[in-house]
C-alpha positions, 0 to 999 in steps of 0.5 A: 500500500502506497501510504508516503504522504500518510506516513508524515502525519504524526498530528494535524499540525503535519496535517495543515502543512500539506496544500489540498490537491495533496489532501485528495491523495491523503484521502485515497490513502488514509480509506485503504489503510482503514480498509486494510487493517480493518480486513485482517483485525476485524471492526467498524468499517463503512462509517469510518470509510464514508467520513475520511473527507470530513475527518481530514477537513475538520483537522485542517480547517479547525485547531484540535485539539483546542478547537473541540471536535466531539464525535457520536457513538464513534464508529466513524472515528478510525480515520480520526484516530490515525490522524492523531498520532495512533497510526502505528498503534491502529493494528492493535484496535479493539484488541486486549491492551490495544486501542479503544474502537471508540473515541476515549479521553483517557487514551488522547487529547483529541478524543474530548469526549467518551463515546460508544452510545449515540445521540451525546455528542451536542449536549456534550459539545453544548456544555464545553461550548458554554464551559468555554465562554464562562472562561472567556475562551475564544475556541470552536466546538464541533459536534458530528452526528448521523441522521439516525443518532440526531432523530433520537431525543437526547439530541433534540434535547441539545438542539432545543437548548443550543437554539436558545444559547449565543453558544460557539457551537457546530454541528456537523449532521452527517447525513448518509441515511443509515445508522447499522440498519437503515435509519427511519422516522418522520425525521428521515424522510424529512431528510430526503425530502432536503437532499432531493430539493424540496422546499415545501416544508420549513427548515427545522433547524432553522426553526430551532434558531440554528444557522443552517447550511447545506445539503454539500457533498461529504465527499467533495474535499475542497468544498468542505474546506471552503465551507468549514473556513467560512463556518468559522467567522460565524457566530453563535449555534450552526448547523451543516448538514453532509450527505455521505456514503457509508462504505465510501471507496469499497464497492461492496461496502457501498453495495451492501451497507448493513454487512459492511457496518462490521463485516468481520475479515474481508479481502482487502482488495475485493471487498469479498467475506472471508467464507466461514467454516462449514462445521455446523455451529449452533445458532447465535441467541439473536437468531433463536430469538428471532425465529421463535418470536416469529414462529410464536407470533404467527400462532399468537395475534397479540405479541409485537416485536419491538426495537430500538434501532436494531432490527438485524442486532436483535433478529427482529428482522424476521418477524418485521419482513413477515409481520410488518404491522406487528413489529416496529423498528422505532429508531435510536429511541430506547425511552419510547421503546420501552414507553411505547410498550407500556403503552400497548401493554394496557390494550391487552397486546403482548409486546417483546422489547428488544433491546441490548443490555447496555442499551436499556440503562438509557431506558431506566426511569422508563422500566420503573415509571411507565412499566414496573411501577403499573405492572405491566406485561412487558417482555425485555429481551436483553441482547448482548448481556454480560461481556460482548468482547472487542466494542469494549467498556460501553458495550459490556451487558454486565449492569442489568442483573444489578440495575434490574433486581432492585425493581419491584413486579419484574421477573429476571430470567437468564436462560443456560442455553438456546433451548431456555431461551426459547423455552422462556419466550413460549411461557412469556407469551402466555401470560399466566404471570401479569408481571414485566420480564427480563429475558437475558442472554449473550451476544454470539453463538451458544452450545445447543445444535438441536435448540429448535425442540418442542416448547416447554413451559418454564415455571417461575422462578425455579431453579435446577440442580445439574450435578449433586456434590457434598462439601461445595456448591457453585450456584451459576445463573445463565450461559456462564453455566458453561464454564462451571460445568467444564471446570467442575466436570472431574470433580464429583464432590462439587454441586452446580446448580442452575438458578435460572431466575435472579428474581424472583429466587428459588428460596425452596432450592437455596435452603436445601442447598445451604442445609446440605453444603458448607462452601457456597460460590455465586458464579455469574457475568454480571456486576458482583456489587448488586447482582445474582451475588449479593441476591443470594447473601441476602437470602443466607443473611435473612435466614440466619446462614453461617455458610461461607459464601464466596462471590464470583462475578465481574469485579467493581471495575470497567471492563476494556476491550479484547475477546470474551475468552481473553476477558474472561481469563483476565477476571478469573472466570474462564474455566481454568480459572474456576477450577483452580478456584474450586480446587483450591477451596476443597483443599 
């Protein structure tokens, strides 16, 4: 790869050297070093090839780092990174002990702001913006967001804000009509309807007191630059709004946007996947969630499907392409997803919220308020709990055990495999409990190739042994049920016992447990500080148990990045680590 002129860029300053007939080079460059890594290291690729021009334009135009430049979520960061004296460490992106894939203060100045969730970039911006004139600072502040971040409230709360404000503020709306999935909503088609020339409907940003410009061409350098220099002798809150393509410079990333947001190892030269093994594996949980939702709903009228954004995510996908009016892609909108539930909760319809772990703490005061607190039959499928790997501390599911089982009416339930999974959304949807659920499972594939069996109906709130023992007994909840069984598989006089509910907990099972062992270990992928851990020390303390618990878990710590197995390893809870854990107990 021919990267002569990239190689000189240690910061911007060596960036702002170069005349702009040698910046369009540096662009063709700096889209293959992204591509070529990104082949072989795996990653975010069609955000960050489709805001190469726009990242070296803002670097060019503006003094980062003293001008702050804010990015949402951050999957459109890498070229930003490279850009700013992270060139050579790129390779180790998303790898343990490597570099974030998001933007992270800790890691560079010019990351200004912790990203990974999306629709913080304005307010954020806004505060330093308004931080910056309380100091009497003269300095620009750059907020960059997608069309289908800005749709979700947090950014209209900043944009309400900001329209009211003499702030030194810029937002630069990148608009290339898809976020993972193709973005939706009244504000999208808006969106189209600016790009395509209409006039007929009044700017909204303009509206909100914003000093509009655009639609330009977010791939068209030398129109940026000229339009970021004249953006920089206005005052007070802007607006530009960029059309790009997602996947910029790869034919087949453009073509085919939503497999080329993470694609996984691709061929560098032709865009082409890396094929993958033809040993049959079993089935990612996304996919047995979605193909049971499916199978359930066309048997059953009242169940909607229900998600934030993340219809190919969560496999809803397949319940929306055969039961369109039953399911709904509402955008980035946790908070109305969850409302929006509540709401069809009280007409007598099942709904199924969809919504990654990490995701749903954006929901919180709408799981209590709106559905708890009225007790409403709300189904919360929780994607991706408990350690994702490479996306790294914003990402990892391992909150929602902790954060949810303070919640009066709600039911927590974390299947050990496919066949609990399913098991669960056939007794959910039969509603002989009025109560919420909370259904949690892993990203990935789990363990079971014949998962697709007949229904079971699960009952609530009760456990299972799966191996008696005599002196110790390890109680696990969900697919962490994995580990315990290979660590403890030689080892007989060992119990492990299957909870299966965090709420409510099978105290019948936990007394014969406590009456019969004298070591207790709580094993789980959740926080240690309020989880499945201190559930039970509460009980054993409520019951007056002298046993000696021990609490497994993840630790009081943000996790990073890096493999499930890596991280897994690194926190003690891979199954070498158990049963030298366990081993040394029985000792």
């Amino acid at each position: 790869m021919n990267s002569h002129l990239l190689n000189t860029i240690n910061s911007p300053k060596d960036l702002r050297k170069l005349k702009v007939e040698q910046l369009i080079e540096l662009t063709k460059e700096l889209r293959q070093f992204i591509v070529d890594i990104v082949a072989t290291k795996e990653g975010h690729l069609g955000a960050s090839l489709g805001t190469v021009e726009l990242t070296i334009a803002l670097h060019y135009v503006f003094n980062t780092p003293d001008d702050i430049l804010v990015w949402d979520v951050g999957h459109q960061a890498y070229g930003h990174k490279i850009l700013t004296g992270r060139r050579d460490q790129f390779i180790t992106n998303r790898q343990l002990n490597g570099i974030s894939g998001f933007p992270k203060r800790s890691e560079s100045t010019y990351d200004t702001f912790g990203v990974g969730h999306s629709s913080t970039s304005i307010s954020a911006a806004l505060g330093m913006a308004i931080a910056s004139q309380l100091k009497g600072e003269e300095k620009h502040h750059i907020a960059v967001i997608g069309d289908a971040s800005i749709a979700s409230g947090m950014a209209f709360e900043g944009l309400n804000h900001a329209g009211v404000t003499q702030a030194n503020l810029l937002v630069i709306l990148n608009d290339n009509a898809i976020g993972i999935d193709p973005s939706v909503g009244a504000l999208k088609q808006y969106l189209t309807n600016v790009k395509k020339g209409k006039d007929d409907q009044d700017n909204i940003f303009e509206a909100l007191n914003f000093n509009y410009s655009g639609p330009i061409d977010g791939h068209d350098l030398k129109s940026l630059i000229a339009e970021f220099n004249r953006l920089k002798h206005l005052k007070g809150p802007k607006l530009l709004h960029v059309v790009t393509t997602k996947g910029k410079g790869l034919k087949l990333a453009e073509e085919n946007q939503v497999t080329y947001h993470a694609p996984g190892k691709f061929n560098s030269a032709t865009g082409e996947l890396t094929p993958k093994s033809n040993v049959k594996q079993p089935p990612k949980y996304q996919d047995v969630f979605g193909y049971t939702i499916l199978e359930l709903a066309k048997k059953n009228k009242k169940i909607i499907g229900i998600t934030p954004a993340m219809p190919t995510g969560s496999s809803l996908k397949y319940m929306i392409e055969e039961l369109p009016e039953r399911a709904f892609d509402v955008g980035i909108a946790e908070q109305h997803a969850v409302t929006l539930s509540a709401g069809m909760a009280t007409q007598g319809f099942m709904p199924f919220c969809n919504i990654y772990s990490t995701f749903l703490q954006r929901a919180y005061d709408q799981i209590i308020h709106d559905v708890a607190l009225q007790n409403l039959p709300v189904v919360f499928c929780l994607d991706r709990a408990g350690l994702v790997g490479e996306d790294g501390a914003t990402h990892h599911g391992v909150f929602d055990l902790a954060y949810l089982r303070c919640i009066p009416n709600l039911i927590i339930f974390a299947p050990r495999n496919e066949v609990e999974l399913r098991n669960m959304l056939y007794t959910a949807q039969l509603q002989k409990t009025k109560n919420p659920i909370a259904i949690r499972y892993p990203r990935g594939s789990g363990v079971t190739l014949d998962w697709n069996r007949e229904f079971q109906e699960v009952e609530i709130g009760r456990g299972e042994e799966l191996q008696k023992g005599k002196y110790i007994a390890v109680l696990s909840i969900g697919t962490i049920s994995k580990n315990v069984s290979e660590a403890i598989q030689n080892t007989p006089s060992v119990g492990h016992y299957d909870l299966r509910f965090v709420k409510p907990l099978d105290e019948k099972l936990l007394h014969e447990i406590f009456s019969n062992y004298t070591k207790i270990i709580t094993i789980e992928d959740g926080a240690v500080v309020g989880g499945f851990g201190s559930s039970v020390l509460e009980f054993a303390n409520k019951n007056n148990y002298k046993n000696d618990i021990n609490v497994l878990g993840i630790p009081d710590e943000f996790i990073e990045h890096g493999t499930i197995q890596e991280l897994q390893t690194s926190i003690g809870l891979d199954s070498k680590s158990l049963s030298k854990y366990i081993n040394k107990l029985l000792e």
